[in-house]
C-alpha positions as CSV (number, residue, x, y, z in Angstrom):
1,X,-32.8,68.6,62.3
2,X,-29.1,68.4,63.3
3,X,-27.9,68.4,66.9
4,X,-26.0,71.3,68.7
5,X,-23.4,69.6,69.2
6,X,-22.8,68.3,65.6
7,X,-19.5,70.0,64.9
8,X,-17.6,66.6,62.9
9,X,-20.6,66.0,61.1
10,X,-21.3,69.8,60.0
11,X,-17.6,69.9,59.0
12,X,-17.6,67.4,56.8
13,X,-20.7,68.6,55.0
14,X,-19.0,71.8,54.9
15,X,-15.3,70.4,53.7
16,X,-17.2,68.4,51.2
17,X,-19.1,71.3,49.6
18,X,-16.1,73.1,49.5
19,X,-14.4,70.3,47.6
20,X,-17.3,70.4,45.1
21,X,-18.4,66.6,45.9
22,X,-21.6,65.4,46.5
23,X,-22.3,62.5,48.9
24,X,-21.9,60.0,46.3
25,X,-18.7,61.2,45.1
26,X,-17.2,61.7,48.7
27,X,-18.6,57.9,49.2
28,X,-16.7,56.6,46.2
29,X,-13.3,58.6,47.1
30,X,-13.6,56.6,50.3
31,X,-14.5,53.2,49.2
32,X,-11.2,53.8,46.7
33,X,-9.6,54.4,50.2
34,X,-10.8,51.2,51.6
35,X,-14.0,52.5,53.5
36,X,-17.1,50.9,52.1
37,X,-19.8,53.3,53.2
38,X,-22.8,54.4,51.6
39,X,-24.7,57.7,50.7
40,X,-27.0,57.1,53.7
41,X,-24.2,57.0,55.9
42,X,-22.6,60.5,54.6
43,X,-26.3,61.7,55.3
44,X,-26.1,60.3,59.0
45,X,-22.6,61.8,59.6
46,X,-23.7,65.2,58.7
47,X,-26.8,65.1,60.1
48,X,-25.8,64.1,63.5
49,X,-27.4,61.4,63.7
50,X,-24.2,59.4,63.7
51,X,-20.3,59.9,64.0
52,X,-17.5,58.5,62.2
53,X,-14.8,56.5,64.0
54,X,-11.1,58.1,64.5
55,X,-9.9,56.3,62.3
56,X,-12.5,57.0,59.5
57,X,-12.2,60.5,60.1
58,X,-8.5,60.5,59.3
59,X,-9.5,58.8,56.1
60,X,-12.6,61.1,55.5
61,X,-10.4,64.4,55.9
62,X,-7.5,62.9,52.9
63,X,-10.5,62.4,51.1
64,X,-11.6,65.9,51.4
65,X,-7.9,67.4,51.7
66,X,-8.4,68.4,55.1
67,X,-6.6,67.8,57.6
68,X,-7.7,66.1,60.8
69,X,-7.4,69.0,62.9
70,X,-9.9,70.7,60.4
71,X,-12.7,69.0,62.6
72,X,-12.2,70.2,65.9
73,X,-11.4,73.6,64.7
């Protein structure tokens, strides 16, 4: 169930549908980029349950060709 105040995580899932990825995809984009996550970590991100760092996030929106600002908007 996610969390009322999920906003990142629920833009992300949103900005990666959009960009026609699945989690696995998205997670290989940013390995390429030097993050080595995995699918369960996407999962957790969009669920809620966790939240990417700043600095992950600047990473996670070129991946998605967002930009930052996309996640607080």
């Amino acid at each position: 169930m996610r969390q009322k105040s999920n906003t990142i995580g629920i833009k992300i899932e949103e900005a990666r549908k959009k960009a026609g990825l699945s989690r696995r995809k998205l997670m290989m984009g940013l390995k390429r980029r030097g993050v080595d996550i995995t699918e369960a970590t996407i999962f957790n991100w969009e669920s809620g349950a966790t939240v990417p760092t700043a600095d992950r996030l600047i990473i996670i929106a070129k991946a998605l060709n967002v930009t930052p600002n996309f996640f607080w908007s």
